[in-house]
C-alpha positions in Angstrom: -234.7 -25.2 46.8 -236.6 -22.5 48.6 -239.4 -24.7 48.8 -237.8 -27.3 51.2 -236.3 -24.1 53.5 -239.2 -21.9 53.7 -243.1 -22.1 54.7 -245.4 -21.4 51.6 -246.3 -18.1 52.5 -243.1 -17.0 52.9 -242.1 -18.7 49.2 -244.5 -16.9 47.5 -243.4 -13.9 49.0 -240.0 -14.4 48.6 -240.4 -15.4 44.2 -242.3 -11.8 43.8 -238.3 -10.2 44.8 -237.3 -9.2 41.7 -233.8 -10.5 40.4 -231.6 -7.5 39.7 -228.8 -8.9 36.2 -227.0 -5.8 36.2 -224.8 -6.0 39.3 -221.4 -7.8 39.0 -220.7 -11.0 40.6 -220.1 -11.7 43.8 -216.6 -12.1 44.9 -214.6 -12.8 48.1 -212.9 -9.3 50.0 -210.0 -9.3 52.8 -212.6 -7.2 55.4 -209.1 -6.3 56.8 -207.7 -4.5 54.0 -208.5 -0.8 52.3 -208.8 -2.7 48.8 -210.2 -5.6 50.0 -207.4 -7.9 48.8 -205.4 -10.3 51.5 -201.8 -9.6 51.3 -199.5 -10.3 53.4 -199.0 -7.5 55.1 -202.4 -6.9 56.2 -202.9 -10.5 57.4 -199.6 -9.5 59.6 -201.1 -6.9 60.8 -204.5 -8.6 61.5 -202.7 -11.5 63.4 -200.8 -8.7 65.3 -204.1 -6.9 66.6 -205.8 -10.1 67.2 -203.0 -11.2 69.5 -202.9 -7.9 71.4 -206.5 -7.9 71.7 -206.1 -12.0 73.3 -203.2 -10.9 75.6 -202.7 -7.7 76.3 -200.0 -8.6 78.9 -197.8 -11.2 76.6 -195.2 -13.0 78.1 -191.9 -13.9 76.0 -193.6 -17.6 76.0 -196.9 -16.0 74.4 -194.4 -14.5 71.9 -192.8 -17.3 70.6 -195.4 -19.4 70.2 -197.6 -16.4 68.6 -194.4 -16.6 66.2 -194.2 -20.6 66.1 -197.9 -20.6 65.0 -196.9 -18.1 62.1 
């Protein structure tokens, strides 16, 4: 696959990286969370930053539809 995404060179250089099998696999992580796990309440609390961030000012309208969309 490599060879189709890459000049030759840089596939040659790029088969000499050595393939580490002792790490775990790779998994998905909530970047918003201490654990790394989406709950809930941390996408609550995300959504809530994220909108304060957008409009800092709200209106009741903002509100409601900031709820509506939840």
């Amino acid at each position: 696959m490599i060879d189709h995404v890459f000049l030759p060179i840089n596939v040659a250089i790029i088969e000499q990286i050595p393939i580490c099998l002792n790490y775990p696999g790779d998994r998905l992580i909530w970047h918003y969370s201490s654990n790394g796990d989406l709950s809930v309440k941390s996408a609550y609390h995300f959504i809530c930053s994220e909108q304060k961030v957008r409009s800092p000012n709200s209106s009741v309208h903002g509100m409601r539809s900031f709820w509506t969309t939840i």
